[in-house]
N, C-alpha and C positions, 0 to 999 in steps of 0.2 A: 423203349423208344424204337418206332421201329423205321431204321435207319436203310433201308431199303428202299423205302417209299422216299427220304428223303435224298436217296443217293437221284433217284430216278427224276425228280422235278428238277434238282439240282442241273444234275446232267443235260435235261429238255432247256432248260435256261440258258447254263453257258453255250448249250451248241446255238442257239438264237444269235448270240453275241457274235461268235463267229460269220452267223450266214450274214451277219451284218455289219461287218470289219469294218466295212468305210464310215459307218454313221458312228460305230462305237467305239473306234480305237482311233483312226486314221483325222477326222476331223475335229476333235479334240486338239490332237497335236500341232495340226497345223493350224490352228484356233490360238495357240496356246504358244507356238512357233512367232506367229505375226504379235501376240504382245510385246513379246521381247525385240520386237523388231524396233516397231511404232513405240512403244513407254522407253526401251532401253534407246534406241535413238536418239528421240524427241525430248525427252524428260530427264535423261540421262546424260546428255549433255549439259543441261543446267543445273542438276541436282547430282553432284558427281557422288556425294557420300551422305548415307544416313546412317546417324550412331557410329560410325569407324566401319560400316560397309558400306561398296561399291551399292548404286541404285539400282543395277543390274541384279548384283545376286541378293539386293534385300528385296526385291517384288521373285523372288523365287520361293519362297514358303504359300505368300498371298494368291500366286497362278496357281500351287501346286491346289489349294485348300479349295479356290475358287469351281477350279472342272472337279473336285471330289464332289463338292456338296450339288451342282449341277448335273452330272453324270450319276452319282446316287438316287437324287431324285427321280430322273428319268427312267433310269434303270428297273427300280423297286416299281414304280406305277403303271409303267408301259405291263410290267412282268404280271401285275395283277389282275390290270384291269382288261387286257384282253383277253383273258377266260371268262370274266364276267360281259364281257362284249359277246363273245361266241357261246357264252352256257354252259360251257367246259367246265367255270368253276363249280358247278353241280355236282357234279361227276365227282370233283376232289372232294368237297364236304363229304357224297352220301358214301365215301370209300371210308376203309378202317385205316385213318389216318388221321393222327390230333391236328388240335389249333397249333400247337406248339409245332408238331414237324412240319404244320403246312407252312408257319412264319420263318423257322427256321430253314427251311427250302430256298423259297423267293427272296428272303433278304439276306442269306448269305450268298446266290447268285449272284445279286445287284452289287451286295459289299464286293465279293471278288472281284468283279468287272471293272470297280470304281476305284481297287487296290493293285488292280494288273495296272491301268490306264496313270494312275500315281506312279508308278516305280519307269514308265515310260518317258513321262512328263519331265519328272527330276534327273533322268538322264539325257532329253533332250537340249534340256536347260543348260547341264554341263556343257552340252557343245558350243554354248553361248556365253558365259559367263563362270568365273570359277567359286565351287561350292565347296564348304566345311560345313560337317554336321558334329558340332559340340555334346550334345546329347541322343544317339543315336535310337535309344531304346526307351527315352520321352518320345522321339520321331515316330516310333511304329507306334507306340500304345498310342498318341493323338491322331494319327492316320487311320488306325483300326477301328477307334470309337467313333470318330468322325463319318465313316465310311458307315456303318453300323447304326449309326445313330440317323444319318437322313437316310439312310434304305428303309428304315424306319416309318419313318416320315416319308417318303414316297410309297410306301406300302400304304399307308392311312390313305394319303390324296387319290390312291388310284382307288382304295375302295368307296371315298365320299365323292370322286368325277362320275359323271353319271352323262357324259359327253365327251369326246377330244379335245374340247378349249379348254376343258375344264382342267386338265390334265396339265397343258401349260398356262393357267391360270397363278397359280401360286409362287412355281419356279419363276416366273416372268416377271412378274406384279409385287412380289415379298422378296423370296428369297435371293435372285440376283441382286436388286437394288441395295440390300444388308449387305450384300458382300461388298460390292462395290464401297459402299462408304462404309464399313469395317476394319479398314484400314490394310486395304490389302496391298493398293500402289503406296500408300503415305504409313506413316507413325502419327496417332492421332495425337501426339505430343505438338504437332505441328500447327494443331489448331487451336483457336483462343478459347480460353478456359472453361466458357459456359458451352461450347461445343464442344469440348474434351468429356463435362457431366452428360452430356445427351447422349453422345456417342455410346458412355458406357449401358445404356439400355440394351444396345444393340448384341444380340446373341453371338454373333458372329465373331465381332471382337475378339471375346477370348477365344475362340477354336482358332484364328490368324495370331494373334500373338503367343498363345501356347504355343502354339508349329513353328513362329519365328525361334521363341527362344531356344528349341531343341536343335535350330540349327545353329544359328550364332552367339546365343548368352544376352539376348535383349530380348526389352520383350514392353507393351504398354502395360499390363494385366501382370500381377503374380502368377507364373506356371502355377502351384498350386491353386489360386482361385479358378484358372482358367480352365484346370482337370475337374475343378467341384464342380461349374459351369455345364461343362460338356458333361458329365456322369450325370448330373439331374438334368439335364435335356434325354438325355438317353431312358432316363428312368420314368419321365413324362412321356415319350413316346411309346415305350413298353404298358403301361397304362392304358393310354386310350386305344392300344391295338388289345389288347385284356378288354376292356368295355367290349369293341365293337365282336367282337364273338362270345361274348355274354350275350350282347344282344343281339346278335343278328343284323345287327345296322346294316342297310345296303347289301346283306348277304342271302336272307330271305326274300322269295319270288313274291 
């Protein structure tokens, strides 16, 4: 593997993040600041406890998961698809460097960015609310796969965007609304029963309830279901980025 080539895209990526601190680190939080303002205020005075936690620190897995899967996305597609914008990614194909180090480049940049911006989150949150994590090292491995798994998936979307709406097409239209009703402010335990079976369709579910229960010992979804879940999303993703450089999809001029 040659781990050179991957140091150096690497490197061009996180220094991107940087020249762009306000859009990639700073507005998140403050994103993420005002939930806890507005749900922990508003909603938190009526809903003092879920499960034997405060309403405060149980929408603190659900924000954390929320700007992951959002900031992943962005991250991984923005990172691809502006070399396919400017024809740079040319250059990366016709160089001596695999499919694998070029996936492994872009989407371990995006995951980083989307795992520096989590460990920021969750300690903002502490200034707001007080947090116990019951299973610390279920917290990293569902953070790490999470992170991984829609860099992923933002890596796919930027290479099938073939425009800039297209880009927030998905995150806008699919995947925020999942999260949202995923149960990331509520416990779907909350809703009546033939809404409790729908909901379970919804992918997102277990990646929020896996992450609840590494913090506090609840959870809607069995952790274990919620790791198969997430590990064959992850394995599904790794798939069709295999396809699209089999075939060239959107990668041939």
């Amino acid at each position: 593997m040659n781990l050179y080539a991957i140091r150096a895209i690497y490197r061009f990526e996180m220094a991107r993040a940087w020249r762009t601190l306000t859009q990639s680190i700073i507005s998140p939080v403050i994103s993420t600041s005002l939930y806890f303002v507005v749900f922990g205020a508003a909603i938190g005075s009526r809903i003092p406890e879920v499960e034997g936690v405060s309403y405060g620190s149980f929408i603190v897995p659900g924000l954390m998961m929320l700007s992951l899967l959002t900031q992943s996305l962005s991250n991984a597609s923005f990172g691809i698809y502006f070399p396919r914008f400017t024809g740079t990614i040319y250059e990366v194909l016709s160089a001596p460097v695999s499919y694998l180090e070029i996936v492994v480049s872009y989407v371990g940049a995006a995951a980083t960015k989307s795992l520096i911006l989590g460990v920021i989150i969750l300690a903002t949150a502490a200034l707001f609310v007080p947090i116990r994590i019951e299973h610390p090292l279920w917290m990293v491995m569902f953070l790490v796969l999470t992170a991984v798994t829609f860099s992923l998936l933002g890596f796919i979307i930027g290479i099938w965007a073939d425009g800039f709406e297209k880009l927030q097409l998905v995150p806008l239209l699919v995947v925020t609304p999942l999260a949202f009703l995923g149960g990331t402010f509520y416990s779907i335990k909350m809703l009546p029963p033939l809404w409790q079976t729908v909901t379970l369709f919804n992918p997102v579910v277990y990646l929020v309830s896996g992450f609840r229960w590494s913090f506090y010992g609840i959870s809607d979804v069995s952790p274990t279901i919620s790791l198969g879940m997430t590990v064959l999303f992850l394995l599904t993703c790794i798939a069709i980025v295999a396809w699209i450089f089999r075939t060239g999809y959107r990668l041939k001029p």
